[in-house]
Each structure stands twice: as structure tokens, then as C-alpha cells.
Z-matrix of the N, CA and C atoms (Angstrom, degrees):
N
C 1 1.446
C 2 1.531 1 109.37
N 3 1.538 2 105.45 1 122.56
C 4 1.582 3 94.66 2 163.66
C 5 1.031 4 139.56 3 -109.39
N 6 1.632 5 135.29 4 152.03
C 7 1.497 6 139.79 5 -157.62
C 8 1.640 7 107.98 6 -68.54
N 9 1.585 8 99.07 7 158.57
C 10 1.627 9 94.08 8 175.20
C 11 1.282 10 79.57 9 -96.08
N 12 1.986 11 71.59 10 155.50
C 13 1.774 12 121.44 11 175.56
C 14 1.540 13 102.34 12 -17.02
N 15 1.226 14 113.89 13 -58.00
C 16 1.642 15 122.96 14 -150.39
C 17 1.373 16 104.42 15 -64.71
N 18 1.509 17 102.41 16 -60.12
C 19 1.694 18 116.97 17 -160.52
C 20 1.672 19 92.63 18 -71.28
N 21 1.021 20 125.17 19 -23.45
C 22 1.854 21 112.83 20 -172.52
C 23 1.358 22 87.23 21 -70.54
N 24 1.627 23 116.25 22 -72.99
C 25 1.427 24 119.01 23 -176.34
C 26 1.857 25 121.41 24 -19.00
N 27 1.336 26 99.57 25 -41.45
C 28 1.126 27 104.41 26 -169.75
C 29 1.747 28 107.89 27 -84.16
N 30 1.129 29 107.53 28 -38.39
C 31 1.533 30 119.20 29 -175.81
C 32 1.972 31 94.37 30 -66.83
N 33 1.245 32 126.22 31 -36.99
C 34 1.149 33 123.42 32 -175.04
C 35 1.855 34 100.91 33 -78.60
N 36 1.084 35 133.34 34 -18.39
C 37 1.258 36 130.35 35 179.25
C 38 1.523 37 102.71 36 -89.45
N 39 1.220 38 136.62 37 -43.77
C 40 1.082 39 141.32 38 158.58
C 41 1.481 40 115.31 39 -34.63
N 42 1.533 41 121.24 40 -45.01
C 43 1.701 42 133.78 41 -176.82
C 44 1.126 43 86.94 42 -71.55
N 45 1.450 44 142.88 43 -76.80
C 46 1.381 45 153.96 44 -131.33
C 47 2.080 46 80.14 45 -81.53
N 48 0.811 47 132.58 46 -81.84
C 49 1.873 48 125.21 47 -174.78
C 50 1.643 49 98.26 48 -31.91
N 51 1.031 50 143.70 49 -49.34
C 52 1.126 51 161.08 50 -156.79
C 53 2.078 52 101.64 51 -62.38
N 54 1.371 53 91.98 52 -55.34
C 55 1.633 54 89.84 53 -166.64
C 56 1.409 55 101.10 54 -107.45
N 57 1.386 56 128.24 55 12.40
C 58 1.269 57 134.72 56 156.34
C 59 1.624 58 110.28 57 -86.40
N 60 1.257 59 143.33 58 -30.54
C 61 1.362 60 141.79 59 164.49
C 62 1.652 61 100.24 60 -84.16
N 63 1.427 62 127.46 61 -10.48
C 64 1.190 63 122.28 62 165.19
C 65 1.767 64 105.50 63 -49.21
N 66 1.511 65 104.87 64 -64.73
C 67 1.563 66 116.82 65 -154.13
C 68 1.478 67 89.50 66 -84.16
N 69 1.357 68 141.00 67 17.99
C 70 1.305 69 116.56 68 169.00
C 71 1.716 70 121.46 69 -87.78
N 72 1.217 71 113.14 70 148.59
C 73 1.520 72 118.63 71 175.80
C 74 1.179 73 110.23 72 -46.62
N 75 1.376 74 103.44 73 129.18
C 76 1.427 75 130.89 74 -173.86
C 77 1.659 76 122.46 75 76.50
N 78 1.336 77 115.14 76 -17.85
C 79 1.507 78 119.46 77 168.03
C 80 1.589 79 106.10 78 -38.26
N 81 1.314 80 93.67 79 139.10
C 82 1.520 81 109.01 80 153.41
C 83 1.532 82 129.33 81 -119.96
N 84 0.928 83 95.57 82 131.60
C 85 2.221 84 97.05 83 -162.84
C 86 1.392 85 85.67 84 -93.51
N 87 1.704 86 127.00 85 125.12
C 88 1.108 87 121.63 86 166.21
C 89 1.980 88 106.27 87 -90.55
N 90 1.388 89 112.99 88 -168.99
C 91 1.233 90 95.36 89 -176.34
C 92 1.233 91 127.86 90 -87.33
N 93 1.527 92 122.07 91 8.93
C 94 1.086 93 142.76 92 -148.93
C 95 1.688 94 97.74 93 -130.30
N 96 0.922 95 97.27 94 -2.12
C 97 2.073 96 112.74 95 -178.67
C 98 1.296 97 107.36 96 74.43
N 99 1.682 98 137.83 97 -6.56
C 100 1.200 99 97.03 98 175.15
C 101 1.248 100 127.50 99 -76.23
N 102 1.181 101 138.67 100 165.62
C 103 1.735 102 136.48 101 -171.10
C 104 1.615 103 119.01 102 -127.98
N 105 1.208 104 93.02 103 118.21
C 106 1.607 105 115.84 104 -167.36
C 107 1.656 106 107.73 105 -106.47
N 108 1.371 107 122.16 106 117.83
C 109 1.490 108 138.64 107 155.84
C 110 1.056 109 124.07 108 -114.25
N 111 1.131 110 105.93 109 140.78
C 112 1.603 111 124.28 110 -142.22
C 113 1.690 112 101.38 111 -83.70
N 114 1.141 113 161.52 112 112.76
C 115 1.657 114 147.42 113 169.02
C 116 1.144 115 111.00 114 -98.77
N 117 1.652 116 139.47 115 -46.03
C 118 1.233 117 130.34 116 147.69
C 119 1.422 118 117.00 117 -132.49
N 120 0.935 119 111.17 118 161.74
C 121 1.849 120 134.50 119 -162.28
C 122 1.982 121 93.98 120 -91.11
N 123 0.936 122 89.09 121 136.35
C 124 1.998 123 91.76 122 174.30
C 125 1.257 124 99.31 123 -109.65
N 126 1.724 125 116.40 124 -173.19
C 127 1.387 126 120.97 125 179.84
C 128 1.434 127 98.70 126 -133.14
N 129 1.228 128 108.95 127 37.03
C 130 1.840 129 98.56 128 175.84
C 131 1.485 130 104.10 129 -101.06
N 132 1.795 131 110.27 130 155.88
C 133 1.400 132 102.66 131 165.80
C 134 1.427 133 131.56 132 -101.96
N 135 1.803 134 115.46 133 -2.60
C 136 0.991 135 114.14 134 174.93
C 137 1.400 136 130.65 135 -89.84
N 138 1.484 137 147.70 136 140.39
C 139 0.885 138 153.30 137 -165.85
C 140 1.519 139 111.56 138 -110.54
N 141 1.453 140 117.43 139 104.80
C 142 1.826 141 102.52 140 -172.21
C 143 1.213 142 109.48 141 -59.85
N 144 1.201 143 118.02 142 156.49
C 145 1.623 144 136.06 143 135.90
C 146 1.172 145 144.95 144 -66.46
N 147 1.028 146 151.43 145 -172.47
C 148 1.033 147 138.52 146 -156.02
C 149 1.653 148 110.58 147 -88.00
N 150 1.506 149 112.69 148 -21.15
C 151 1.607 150 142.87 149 -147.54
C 152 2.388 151 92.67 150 -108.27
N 153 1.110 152 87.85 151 -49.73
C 154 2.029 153 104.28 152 170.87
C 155 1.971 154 98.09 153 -35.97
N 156 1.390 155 77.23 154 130.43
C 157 1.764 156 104.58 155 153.96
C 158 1.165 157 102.78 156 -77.77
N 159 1.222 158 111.89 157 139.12
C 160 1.559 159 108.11 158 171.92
C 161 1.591 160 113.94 159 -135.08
N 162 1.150 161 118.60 160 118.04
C 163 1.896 162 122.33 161 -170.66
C 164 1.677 163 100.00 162 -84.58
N 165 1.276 164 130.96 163 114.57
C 166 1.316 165 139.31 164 -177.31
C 167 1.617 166 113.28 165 -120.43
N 168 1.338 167 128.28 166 139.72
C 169 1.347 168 134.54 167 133.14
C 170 1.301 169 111.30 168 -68.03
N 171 0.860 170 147.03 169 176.87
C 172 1.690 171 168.44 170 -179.68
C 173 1.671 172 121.26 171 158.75
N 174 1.560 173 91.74 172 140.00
C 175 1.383 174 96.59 173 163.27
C 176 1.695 175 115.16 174 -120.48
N 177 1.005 176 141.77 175 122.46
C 178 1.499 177 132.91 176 -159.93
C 179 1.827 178 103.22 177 -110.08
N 180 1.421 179 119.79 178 118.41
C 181 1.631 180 115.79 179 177.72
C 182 1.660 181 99.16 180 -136.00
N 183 1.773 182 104.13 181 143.67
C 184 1.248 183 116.44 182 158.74
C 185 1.559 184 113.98 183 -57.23
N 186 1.486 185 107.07 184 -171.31
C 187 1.698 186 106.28 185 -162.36
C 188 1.667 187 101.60 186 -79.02
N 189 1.492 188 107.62 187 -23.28
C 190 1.618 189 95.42 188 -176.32
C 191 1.368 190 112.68 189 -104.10
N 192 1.494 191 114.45 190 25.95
C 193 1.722 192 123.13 191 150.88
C 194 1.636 193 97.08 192 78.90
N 195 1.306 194 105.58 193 26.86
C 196 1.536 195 92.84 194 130.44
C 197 1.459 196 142.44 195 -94.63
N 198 0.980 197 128.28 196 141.75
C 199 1.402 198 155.05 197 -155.43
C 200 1.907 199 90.97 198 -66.94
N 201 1.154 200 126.13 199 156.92
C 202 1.438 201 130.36 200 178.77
C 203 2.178 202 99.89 201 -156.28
N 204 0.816 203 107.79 202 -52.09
C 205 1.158 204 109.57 203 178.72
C 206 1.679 205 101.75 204 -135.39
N 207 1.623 206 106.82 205 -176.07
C 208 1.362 207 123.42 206 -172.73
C 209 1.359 208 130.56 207 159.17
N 210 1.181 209 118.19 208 103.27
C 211 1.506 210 97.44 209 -174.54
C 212 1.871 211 99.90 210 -125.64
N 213 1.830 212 102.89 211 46.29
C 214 1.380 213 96.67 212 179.26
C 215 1.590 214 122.83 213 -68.30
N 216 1.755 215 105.81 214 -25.41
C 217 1.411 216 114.77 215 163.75
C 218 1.546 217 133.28 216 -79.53
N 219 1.087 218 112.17 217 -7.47
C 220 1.338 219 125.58 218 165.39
C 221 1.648 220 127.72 219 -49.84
N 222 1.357 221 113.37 220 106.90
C 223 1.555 222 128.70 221 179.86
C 224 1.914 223 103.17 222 -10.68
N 225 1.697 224 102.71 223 -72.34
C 226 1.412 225 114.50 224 162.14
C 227 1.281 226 139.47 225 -110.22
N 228 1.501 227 124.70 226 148.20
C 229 1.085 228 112.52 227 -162.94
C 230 2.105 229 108.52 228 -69.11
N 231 1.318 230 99.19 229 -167.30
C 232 1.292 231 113.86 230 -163.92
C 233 1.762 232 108.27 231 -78.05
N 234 1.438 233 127.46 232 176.52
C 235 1.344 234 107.35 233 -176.96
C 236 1.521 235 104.08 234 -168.82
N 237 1.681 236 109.73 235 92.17
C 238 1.390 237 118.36 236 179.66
C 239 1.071 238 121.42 237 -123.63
N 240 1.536 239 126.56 238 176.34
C 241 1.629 240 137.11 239 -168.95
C 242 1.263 241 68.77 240 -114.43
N 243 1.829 242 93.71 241 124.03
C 244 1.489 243 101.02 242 173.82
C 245 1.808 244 112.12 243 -77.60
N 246 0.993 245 124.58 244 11.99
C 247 1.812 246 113.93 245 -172.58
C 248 1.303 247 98.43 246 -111.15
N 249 1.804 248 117.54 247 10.36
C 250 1.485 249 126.55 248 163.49
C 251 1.461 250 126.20 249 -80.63
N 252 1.182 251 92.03 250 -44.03
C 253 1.729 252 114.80 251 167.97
C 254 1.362 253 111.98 252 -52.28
N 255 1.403 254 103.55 253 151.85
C 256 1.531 255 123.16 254 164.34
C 257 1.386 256 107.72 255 -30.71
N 258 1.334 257 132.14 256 179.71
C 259 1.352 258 146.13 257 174.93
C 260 1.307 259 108.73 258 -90.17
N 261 1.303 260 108.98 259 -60.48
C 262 2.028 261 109.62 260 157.52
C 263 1.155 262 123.44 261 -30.96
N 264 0.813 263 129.51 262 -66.58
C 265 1.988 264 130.91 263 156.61
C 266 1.016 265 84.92 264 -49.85
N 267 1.555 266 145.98 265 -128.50
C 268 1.417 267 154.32 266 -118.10
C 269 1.875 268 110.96 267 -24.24
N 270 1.793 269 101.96 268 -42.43
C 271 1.347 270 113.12 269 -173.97
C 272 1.790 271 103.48 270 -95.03
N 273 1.264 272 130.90 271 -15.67
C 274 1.393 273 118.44 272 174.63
C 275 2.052 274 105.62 273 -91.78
N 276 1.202 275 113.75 274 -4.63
C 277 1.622 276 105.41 275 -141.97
C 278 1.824 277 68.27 276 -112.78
N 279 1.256 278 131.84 277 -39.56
C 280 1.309 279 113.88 278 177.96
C 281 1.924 280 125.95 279 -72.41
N 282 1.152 281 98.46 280 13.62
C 283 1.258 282 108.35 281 -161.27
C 284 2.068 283 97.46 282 -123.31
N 285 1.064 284 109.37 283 5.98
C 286 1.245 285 136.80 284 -178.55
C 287 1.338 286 135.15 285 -110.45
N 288 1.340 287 137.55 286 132.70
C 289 1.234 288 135.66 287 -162.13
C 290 1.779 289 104.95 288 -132.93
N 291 1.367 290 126.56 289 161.60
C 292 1.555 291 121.02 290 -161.05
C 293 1.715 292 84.78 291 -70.58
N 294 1.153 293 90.80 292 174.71
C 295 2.037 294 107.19 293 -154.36
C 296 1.276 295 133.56 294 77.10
N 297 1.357 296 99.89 295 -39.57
C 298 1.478 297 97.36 296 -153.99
C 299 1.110 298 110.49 297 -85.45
N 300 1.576 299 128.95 298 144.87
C 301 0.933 300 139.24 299 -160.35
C 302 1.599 301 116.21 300 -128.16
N 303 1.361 302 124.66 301 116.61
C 304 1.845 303 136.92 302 -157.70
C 305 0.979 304 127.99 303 -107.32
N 306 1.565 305 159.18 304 78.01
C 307 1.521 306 125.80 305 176.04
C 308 1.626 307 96.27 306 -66.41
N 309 1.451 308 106.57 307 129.08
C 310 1.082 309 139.43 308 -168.15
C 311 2.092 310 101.20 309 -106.65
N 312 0.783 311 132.89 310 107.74
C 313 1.521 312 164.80 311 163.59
C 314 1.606 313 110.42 312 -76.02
N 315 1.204 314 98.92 313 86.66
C 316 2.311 315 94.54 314 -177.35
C 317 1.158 316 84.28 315 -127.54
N 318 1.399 317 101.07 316 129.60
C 319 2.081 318 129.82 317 149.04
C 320 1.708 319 96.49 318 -42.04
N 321 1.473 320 78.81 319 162.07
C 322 1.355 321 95.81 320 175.18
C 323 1.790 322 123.52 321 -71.79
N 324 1.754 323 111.30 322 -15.65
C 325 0.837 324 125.59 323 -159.21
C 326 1.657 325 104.83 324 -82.90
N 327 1.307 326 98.55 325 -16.45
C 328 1.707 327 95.33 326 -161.29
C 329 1.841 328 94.00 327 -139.22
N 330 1.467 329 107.54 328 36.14
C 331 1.352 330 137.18 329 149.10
C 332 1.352 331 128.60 330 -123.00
N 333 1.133 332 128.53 331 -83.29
C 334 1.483 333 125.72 332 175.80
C 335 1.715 334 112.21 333 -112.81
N 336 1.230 335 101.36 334 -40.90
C 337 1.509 336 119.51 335 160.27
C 338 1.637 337 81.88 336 95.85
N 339 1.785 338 118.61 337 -122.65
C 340 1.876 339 117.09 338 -171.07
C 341 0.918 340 71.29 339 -90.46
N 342 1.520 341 168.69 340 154.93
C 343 1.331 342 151.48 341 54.49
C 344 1.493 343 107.32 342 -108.98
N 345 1.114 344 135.12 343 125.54
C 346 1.221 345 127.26 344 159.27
C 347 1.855 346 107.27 345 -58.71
N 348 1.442 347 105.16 346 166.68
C 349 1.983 348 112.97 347 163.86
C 350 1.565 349 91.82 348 -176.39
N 351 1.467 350 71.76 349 111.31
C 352 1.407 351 104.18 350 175.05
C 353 1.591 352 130.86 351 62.76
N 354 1.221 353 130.12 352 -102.38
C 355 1.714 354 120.35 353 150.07
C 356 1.206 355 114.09 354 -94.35
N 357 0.889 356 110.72 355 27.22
C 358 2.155 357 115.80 356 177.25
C 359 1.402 358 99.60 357 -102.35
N 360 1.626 359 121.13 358 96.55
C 361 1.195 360 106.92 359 176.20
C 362 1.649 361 117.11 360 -61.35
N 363 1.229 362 130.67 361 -168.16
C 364 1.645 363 149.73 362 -163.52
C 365 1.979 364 81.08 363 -81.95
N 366 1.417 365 101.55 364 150.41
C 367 1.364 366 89.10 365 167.36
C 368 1.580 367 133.31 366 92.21
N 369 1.199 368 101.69 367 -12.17
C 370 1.435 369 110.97 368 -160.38
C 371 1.749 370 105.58 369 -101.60
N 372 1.494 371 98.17 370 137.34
C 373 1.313 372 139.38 371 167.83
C 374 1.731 373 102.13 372 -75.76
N 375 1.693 374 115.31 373 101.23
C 376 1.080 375 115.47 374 158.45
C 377 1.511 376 164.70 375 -85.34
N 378 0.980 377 137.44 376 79.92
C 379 1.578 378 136.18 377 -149.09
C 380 1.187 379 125.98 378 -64.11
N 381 1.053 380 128.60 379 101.83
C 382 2.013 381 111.83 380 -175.70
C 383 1.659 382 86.88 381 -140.40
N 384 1.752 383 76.78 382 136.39
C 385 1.501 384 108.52 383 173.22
C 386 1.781 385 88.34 384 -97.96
N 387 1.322 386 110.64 385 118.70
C 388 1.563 387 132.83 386 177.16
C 389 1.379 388 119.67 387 -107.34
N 390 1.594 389 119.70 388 116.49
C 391 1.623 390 112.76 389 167.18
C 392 1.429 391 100.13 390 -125.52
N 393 1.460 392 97.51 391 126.44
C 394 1.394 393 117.11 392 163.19
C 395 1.631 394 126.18 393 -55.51
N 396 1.316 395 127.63 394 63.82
C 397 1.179 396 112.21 395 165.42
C 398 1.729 397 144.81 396 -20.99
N 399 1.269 398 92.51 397 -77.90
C 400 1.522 399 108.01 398 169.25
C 401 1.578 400 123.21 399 -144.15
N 402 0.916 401 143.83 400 -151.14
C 403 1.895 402 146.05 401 -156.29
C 404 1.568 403 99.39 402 176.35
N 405 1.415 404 103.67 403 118.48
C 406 1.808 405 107.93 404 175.28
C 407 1.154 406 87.63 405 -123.60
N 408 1.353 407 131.44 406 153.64
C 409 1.409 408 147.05 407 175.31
C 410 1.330 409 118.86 408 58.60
């Protein structure tokens, strides 16, 4: 089956955003393509698992920097079982220690993949600026 005009277009602008924050300074291409840059360094030593609570700031934006979620103004930060989360989180948040702070770069594949949710159209290249609060378990 093939996509309309629009949504390919868009899924192909999404690829093309994708390997342009690839080649940017300081990116890191993991092997799985999502791409992690570093903004600040933390001092924790634990790294969650898949099974870890994990206390997060985040800000989450499509490729043309709109905003979709956020709870950077929020009294407290956020508070999930990380093997609940997307796969994008699951593979940037284990690679992370409390402090540190990521714009985090996830394919569409290991975000929504074709499904749209909610204002995330089908297709979409996700952005989250990620700070590791803390690590339980």
C-alpha cells in the first residue's frame, strides 16, 4: 500500500531532519539511529534499567519546534517505569546517569513509528531535551 502524497512528503522531511542533526557537532549516532547530545554532564553513577523509576524534566518537539508535551515548568519533575516509555527513551535514558542532561533525537521507528498519538502526526522524528533527575531501582 502506498502513502498519500502528503504524509510520505512529510515522513521524507522527517528522514532528511533526522540525518541533518545526525552530522551536527557533538551528536552521537547510536546504533539504532537515535541521536544523543550531550548539554550537561551529571554526577550520578547509576544508570536505570529497564525495571528503574526514573524522575525526568523533558521537553518533547516535532521537527519544526513545536512543542507537544513538557513538563519543564512543572513544580516536580516527571515519574516513570522506564520499560513504559517509548523505545526512544528506553534506549537514551539507559545510557544516562542523574544530571545529565540530552537533546535526545528518536526516529520515528522507536517513537510512534505509522501511528499517529495524539498531535504527533504518523511519521514523526522526535526531539526531547531530557534531564535525568534521579534512578530508583
Amino acid at each position: 500500500m502506498s502513502l498519500p502524497k502528503k504524509i510520505k512528503q512529510y515522513k521524507i522531511a522527517n528522514e532528511e531532519f533526522l540525518a541533518a542533526k545526525a552530522a551536527e557537532e557533538g551528536a552521537r549516532v547510536l546504533d539504532n539511529g537515535v541521536i544523543m547530545r550531550q548539554l550537561e554532564k551529571g554526577t550520578g553513577t547509576m544508570r536505570p534499567s529497564p525495571k528503574s523509576v526514573v524522575f525526568v524534566r523533558y521537553t518533547g518537539r516535532l521537527i519544526n519546534g513545536r512543542v507537544f508535551d513538557s513538563n519543564a515548568d512543572a513544580p516536580l519533575p516527571a515519574c516513570f517505569i522506564l520499560s513504559q516509555l517509548i523505545m526512544g527513551w528506553q534506549i537514551a535514558l539507559t545510557r544516562m546517569v542523574a544530571g545529565d542532561k540530552y537533546e535526545v533525537t528518536i526516529p520515528a521507528q522507536y517513537g510512534y513509528g505509522s501511528r499517529p498519538a495524539g498531535d504527533i502526526p504518523a511519521y514523526s522524528t522526535l526531539v526531547f531535551e531530557i534531564e535525568l533527575i534521579k534512578t530508583e531501582g
